[in-house]
ROPATOR-396764 format. One record per residue (C-alpha): x, y, z; residue in one letter. Coordinates in Angstrom, 1 decimal, always signed. Example, Ala and Ser with C-alpha at 12.3 -4.5 7.8 and 13.67 -1.06 7.14 Angstrom:
2
    east   north      up  r
   +12.3    -4.5    +7.8  A
   +13.7    -1.1    +7.1  S
***
This chain:
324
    east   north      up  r
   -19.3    +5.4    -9.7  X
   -18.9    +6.2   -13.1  X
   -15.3    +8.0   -15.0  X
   -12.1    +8.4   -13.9  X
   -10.8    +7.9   -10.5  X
    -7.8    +8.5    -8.5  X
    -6.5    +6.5    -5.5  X
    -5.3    +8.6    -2.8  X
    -2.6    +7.3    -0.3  X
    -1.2    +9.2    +2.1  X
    +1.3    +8.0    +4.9  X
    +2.5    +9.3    +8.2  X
    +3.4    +8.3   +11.3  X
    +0.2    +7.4   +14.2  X
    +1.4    +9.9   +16.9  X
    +0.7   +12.6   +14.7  X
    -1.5   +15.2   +15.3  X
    -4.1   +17.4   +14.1  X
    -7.6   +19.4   +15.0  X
    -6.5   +18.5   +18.2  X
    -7.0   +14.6   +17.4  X
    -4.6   +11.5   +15.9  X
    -4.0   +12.6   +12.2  X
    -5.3    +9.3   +11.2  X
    -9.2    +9.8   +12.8  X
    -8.8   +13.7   +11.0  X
    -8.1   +12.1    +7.5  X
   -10.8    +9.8    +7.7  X
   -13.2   +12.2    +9.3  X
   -12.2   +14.2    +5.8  X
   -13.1   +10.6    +3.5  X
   -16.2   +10.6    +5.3  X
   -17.3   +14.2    +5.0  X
   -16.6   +13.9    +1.2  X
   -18.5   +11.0    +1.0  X
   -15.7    +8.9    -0.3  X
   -16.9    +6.1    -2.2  X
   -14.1    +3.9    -0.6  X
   -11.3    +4.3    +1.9  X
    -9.6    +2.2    +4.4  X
    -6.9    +3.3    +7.3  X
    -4.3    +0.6    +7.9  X
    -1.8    +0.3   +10.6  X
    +1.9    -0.9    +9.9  X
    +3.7    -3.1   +11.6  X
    +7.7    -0.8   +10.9  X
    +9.7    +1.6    +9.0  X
   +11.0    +4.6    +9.1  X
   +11.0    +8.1    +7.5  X
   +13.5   +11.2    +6.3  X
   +14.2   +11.6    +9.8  X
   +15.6    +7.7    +9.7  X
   +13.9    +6.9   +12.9  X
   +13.2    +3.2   +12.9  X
    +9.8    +1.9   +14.0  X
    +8.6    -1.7   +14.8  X
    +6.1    -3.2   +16.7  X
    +8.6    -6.2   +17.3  X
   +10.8    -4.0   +20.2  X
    +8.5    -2.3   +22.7  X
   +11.7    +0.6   +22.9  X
   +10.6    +1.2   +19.0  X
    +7.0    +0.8   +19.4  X
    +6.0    +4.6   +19.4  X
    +5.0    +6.0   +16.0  X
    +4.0    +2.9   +13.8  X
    +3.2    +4.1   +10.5  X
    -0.3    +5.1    +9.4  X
    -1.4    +4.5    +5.7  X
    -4.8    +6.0    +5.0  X
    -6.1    +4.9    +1.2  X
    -9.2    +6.5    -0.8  X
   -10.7    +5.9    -3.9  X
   -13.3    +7.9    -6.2  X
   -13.9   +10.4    -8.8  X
   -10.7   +12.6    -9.4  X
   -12.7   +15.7    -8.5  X
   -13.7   +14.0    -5.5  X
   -10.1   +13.3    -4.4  X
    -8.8   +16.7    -5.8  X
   -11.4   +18.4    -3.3  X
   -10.4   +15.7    -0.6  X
    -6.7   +16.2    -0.8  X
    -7.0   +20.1    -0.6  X
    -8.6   +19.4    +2.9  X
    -5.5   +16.9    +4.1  X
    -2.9   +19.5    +2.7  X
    -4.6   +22.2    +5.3  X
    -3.6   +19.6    +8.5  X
    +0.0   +21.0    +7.5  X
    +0.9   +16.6    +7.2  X
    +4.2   +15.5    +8.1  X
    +4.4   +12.9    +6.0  X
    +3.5   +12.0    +2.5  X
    +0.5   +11.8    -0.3  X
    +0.7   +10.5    -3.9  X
    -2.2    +9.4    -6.4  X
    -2.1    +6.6    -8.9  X
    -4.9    +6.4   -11.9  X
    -7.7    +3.5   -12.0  X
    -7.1    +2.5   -15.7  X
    -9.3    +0.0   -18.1  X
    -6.1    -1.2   -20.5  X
    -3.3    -1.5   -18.0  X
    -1.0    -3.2   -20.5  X
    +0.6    -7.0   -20.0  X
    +0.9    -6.6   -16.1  X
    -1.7    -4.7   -13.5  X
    -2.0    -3.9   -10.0  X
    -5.6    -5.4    -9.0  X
    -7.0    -3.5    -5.3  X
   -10.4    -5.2    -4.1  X
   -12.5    -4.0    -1.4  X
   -13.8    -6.4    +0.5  X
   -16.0    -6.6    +3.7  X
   -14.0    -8.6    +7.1  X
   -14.2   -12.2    +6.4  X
   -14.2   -12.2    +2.7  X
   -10.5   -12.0    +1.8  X
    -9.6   -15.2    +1.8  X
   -13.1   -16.3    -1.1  X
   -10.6   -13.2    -2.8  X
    -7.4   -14.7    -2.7  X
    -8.4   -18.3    -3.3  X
    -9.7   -16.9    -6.8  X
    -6.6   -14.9    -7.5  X
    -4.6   -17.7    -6.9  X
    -7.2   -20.4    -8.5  X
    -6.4   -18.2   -11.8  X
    -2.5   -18.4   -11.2  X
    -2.3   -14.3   -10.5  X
    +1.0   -13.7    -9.4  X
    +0.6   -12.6    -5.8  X
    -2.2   -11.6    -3.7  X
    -1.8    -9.9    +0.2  X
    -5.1    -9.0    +2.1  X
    -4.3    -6.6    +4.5  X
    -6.7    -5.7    +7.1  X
    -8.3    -2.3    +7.5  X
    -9.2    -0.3   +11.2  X
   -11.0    +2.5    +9.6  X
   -12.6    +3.8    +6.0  X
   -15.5    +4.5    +4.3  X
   -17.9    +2.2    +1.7  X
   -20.2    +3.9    -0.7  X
   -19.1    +7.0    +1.4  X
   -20.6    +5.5    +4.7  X
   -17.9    +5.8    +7.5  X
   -17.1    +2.1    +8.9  X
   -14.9    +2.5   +12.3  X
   -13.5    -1.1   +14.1  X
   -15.0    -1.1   +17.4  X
   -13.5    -3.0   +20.8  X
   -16.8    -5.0   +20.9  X
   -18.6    -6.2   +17.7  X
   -17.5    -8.3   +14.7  X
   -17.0    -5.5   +12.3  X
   -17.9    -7.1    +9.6  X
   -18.4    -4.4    +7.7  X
   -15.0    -2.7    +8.5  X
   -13.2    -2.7    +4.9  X
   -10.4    -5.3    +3.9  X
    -8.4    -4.1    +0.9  X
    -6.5    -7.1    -1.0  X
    -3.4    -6.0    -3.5  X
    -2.7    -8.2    -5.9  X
    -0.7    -7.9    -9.4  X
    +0.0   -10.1   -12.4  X
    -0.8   -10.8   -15.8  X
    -3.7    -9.1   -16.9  X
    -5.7   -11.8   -18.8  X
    -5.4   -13.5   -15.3  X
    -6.5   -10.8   -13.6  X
    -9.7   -10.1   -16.0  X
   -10.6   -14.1   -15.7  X
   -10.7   -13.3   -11.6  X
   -12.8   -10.8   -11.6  X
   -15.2   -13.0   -14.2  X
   -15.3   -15.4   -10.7  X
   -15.7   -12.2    -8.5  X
   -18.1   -10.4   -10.6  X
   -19.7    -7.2    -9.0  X
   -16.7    -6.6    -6.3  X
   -15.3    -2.8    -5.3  X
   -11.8    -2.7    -7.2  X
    -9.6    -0.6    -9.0  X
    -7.0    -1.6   -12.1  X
    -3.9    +0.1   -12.3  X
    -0.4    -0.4   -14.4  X
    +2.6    -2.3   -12.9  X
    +5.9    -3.8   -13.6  X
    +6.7    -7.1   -11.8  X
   +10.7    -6.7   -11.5  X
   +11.3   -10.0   -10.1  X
    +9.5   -13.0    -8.6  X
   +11.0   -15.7    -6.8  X
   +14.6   -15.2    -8.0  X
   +13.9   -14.7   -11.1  X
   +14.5   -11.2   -12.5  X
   +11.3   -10.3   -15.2  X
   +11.7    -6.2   -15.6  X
   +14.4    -4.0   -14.4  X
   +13.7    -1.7   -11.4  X
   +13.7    +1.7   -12.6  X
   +16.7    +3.6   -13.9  X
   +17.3    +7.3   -13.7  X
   +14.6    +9.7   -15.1  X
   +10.8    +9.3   -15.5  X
    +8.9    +9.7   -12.5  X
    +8.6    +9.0    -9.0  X
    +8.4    +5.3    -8.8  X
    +6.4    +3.2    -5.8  X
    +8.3    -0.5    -5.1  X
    +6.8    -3.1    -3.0  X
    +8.5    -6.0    -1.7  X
    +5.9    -9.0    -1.2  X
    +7.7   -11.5    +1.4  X
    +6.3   -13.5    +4.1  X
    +6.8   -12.9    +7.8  X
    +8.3   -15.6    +8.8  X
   +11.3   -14.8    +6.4  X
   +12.4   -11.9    +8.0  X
   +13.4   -10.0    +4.9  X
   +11.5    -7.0    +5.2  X
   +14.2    -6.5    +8.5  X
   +16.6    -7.1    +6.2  X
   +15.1    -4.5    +3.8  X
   +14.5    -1.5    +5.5  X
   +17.6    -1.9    +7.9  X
   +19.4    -2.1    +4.4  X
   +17.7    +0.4    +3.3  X
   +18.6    +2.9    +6.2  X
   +21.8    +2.2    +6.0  X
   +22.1    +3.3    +2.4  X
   +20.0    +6.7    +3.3  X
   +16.9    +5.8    +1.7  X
   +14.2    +8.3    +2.2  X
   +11.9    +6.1    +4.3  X
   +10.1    +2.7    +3.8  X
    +6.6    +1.2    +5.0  X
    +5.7    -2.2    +6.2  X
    +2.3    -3.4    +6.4  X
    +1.3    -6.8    +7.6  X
    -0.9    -8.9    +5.7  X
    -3.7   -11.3    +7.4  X
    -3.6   -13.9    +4.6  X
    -2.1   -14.0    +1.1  X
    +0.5   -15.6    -1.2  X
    +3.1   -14.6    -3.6  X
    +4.7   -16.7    -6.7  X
    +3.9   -20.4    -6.4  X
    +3.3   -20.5    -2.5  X
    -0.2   -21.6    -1.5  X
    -2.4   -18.9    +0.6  X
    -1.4   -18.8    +4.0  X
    -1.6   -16.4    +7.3  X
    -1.9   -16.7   +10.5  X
    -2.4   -20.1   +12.4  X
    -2.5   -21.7   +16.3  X
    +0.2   -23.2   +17.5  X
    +2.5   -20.8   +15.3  X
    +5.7   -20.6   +16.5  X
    +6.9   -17.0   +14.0  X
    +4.0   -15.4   +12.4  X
    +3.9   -16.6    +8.5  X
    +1.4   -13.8    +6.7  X
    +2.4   -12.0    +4.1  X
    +4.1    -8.6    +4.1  X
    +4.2    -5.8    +1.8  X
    +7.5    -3.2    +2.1  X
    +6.4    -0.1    +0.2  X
    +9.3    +2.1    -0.9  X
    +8.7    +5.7    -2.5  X
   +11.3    +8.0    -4.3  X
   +13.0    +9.3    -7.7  X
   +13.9    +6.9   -10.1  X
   +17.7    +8.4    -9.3  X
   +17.7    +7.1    -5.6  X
   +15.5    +3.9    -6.6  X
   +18.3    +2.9    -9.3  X
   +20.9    +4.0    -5.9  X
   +19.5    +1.5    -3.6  X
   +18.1    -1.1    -6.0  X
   +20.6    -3.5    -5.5  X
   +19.3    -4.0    -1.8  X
   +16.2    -4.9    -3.3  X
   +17.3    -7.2    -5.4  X
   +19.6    -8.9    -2.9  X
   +17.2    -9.6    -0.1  X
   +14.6   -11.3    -2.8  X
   +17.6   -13.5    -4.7  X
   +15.8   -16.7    -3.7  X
   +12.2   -15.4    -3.1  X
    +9.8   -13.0    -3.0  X
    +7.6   -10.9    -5.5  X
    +8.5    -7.1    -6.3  X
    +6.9    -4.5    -8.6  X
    +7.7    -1.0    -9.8  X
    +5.1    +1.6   -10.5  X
    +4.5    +5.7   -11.2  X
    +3.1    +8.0    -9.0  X
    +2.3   +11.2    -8.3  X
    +3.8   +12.7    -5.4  X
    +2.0   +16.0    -4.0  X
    +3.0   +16.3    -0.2  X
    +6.1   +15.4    +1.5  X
    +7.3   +17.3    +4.4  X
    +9.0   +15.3    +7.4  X
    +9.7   +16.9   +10.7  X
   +11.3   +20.0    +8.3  X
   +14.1   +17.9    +7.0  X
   +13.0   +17.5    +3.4  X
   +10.1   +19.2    +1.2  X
    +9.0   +18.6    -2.0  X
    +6.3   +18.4    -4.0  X
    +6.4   +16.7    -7.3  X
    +3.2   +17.8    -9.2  X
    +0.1   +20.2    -8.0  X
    -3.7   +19.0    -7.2  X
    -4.6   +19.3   -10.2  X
    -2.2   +17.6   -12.9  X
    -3.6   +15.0   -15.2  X
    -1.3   +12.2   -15.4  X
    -0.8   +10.8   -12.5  X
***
């Protein structure tokens, strides 16, 4: 796959509907019909949307509705023609695009595609190179070299994707993918705001564009709670958890799930979307819950859907704009 490509991400919540289906098995039935080079569907594991109706799969009472994220990746035409088909479901929910770069500047955002079982040869060279946090996040759905890959009840599903988000310097970065030469990945810019405590860039202040944050914590900390009950509180326009199956942030050593485990201690990723005027509102929350640890990152996107049970619509740029 040769020029420039767009990553597509699109998030919603699993009961809804469409083509008389789960919205989630209608956009990847889309991915596959355009071929897709890659795509992965992942479950969450909480938030909560405009509507501010919590979601976690920790309460059985709040169960209902875990959010979907569904994630492509290929030529921008490709996506452009791929999007246009999602827009016609009528989505409650939302879509944005970010740009697969070759100079990223000082910091990047590093996504690999991997195959089940291959993460953690993924994160042990991201963190063998000292990249600043890796989280491996396990996919149920997608596409690979436009090939549809579907978990199954009975099979290994090996070759159900596994998409790994990692950022840091970008030396660091270029030196890992030396060691993992010939893996499915896309480069894009970041800002790491703060890691561990320690505050490196400043989340974003009012004007620009709409800004992505993710929160990389563990698990076991409880802090994405903290976050997006935080968060609702101060009328944030939704968040997105997403449980890792094995990862690391700052100086921590790769870790995820283990027997015996008394409180789960994979990584988690909170993913926060809005304009830099509410991000500078609520980032305070942010930086309280990760005063002592905890990786977080700023970054532009381009917003095209968002439409939430009829309580808010916007759309922030059309199909076809060229920044992203």
């Amino acid at each position: 796959m040769t020029g420039e490509r767009l990553e597509l991400t699109v998030y919603f919540g699993e009961r809804a509907r469409a083509d008389g289906g789960s919205l989630a098995d209608a956009i990847a039935a889309i991915f596959a019909r355009h071929e897709l080079h890659l795509s992965v569907v992942l479950r969450g594991m909480a938030g909560f949307g405009a509507a501010q109706r919590l979601r976690t799969d920790r309460l059985l009472s709040l169960s209902e509705d875990l959010p979907v994220v569904t994630v492509a990746v290929d030529a921008r035409e490709r996506i452009q023609a791929a999007l246009r088909d999602v827009e016609a479901l009528a989505l409650h929910g939302l879509a944005t695009t970010e740009r697969d770069i070759a100079a990223p500047g000082v910091h990047a955002k590093l996504t690999v595609y991997a195959r089940r079982g291959e993460q953690r040869g993924v994160v042990a060279a991201l963190h063998r190179h000292g990249v600043a946090g890796a989280t491996a996040l396990l996919g149920v759905d997608g596409t690979v070299r436009g090939v549809r890959r579907r978990a199954r009840l009975v099979g290994d599903n090996r070759d159900v994707p596994v998409m790994v988000v990692s950022v840091g310097e970008t030396d660091r970065i270029n030196a890992a993918l030396a060691e993992l030469h010939g893996v499915e990945s896309t480069l894009e810019r970041v800002r790491i705001c703060r890691r561990d405590g320690a505050e490196l860039d400043a989340l974003p202040e009012a004007g620009g564009g709409w800004q992505k944050i993710s929160v990389y914590t563990s698990e076991a900390t409880g802090q994405h709670e903290d976050l997006i009950g935080r968060l609702r509180g101060d009328g944030a326009a939704g968040a997105t958890v997403l449980r890792g199956v094995w990862g690391y942030h700052g100086d921590h050593q790769p870790h995820g799930d283990r027997l015996l485990q008394l409180r789960r201690r994979v990584p988690v990723v909170t993913i926060l979307i809005d304009t830099p005027e509410n991000v500078a509102r609520w980032a305070p929350v942010v930086e309280d819950v990760t005063a002592a640890t905890g990786l977080v990152t700023s970054e532009v996107v381009s917003v095209y859907i968002e439409s939430v049970g009829g309580v808010r619509s916007a759309r922030a740029n059309p199909p076809n704009h060229s920044t992203s």
